[in-house]
C-alpha positions in Angstrom: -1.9 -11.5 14.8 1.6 -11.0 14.1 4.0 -8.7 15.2 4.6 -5.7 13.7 7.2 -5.1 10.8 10.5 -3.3 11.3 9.9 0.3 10.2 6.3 0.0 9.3 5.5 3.2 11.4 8.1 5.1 10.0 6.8 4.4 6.7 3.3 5.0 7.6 4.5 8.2 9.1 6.4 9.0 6.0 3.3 7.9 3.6 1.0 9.9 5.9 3.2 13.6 6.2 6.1 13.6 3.9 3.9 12.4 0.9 0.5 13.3 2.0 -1.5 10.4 1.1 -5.1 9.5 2.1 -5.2 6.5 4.6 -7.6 4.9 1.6 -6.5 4.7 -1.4 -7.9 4.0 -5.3 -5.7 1.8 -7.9 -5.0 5.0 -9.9 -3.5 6.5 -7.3 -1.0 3.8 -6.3 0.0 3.3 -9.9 0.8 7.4 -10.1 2.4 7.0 -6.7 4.7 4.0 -7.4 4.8 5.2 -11.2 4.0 2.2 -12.4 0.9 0.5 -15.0 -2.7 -0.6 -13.6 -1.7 -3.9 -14.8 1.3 -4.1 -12.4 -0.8 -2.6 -9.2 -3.8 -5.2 -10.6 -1.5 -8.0 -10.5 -0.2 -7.4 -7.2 -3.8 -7.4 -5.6 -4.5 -10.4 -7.2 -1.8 -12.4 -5.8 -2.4 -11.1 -2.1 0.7 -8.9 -2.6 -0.9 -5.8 -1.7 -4.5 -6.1 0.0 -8.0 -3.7 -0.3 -10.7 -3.2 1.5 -13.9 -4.4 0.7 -14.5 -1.6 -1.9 -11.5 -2.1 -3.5 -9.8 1.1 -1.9 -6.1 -0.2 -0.7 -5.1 1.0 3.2 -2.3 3.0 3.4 -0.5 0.7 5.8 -1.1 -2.3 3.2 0.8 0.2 0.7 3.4 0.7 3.7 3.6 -3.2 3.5 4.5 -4.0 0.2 6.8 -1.1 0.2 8.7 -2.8 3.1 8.7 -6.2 1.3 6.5 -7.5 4.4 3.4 -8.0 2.2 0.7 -10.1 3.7 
């Protein structure tokens, strides 16, 4: 496992109290948060940019990821 990105907590901690998101997230509620089509958030999964779960929710610290640039 590799080492943690620079500002990934502050992020998180941004993500998590400033814009009060879940810690699991749907597609439809990534694309209204990053204002931006399905497609676009469909896209990213499918090339590894941002990752889900096994149920297809997306982890608020993979959404802290991509945001950084330090996607998986």
């Amino acid at each position: 496992m590799g080492r943690e990105k620079p500002n990934f907590r502050e992020m998180l901690e941004w993500l998590t109290n400033e814009k009060k998101l879940d810690p699991l997230l749907d597609v439809k509620e990534v694309t209204a948060f990053l204002r931006v089509g399905r497609g676009f958030v469909k896209d990213r999964i499918d090339c590894g940019d941002i990752r889900t779960d096994k149920g297809g929710k997306i982890p608020i610290g993979a959404l802290a990821s991509y945001l950084l640039g330090n996607a998986n």
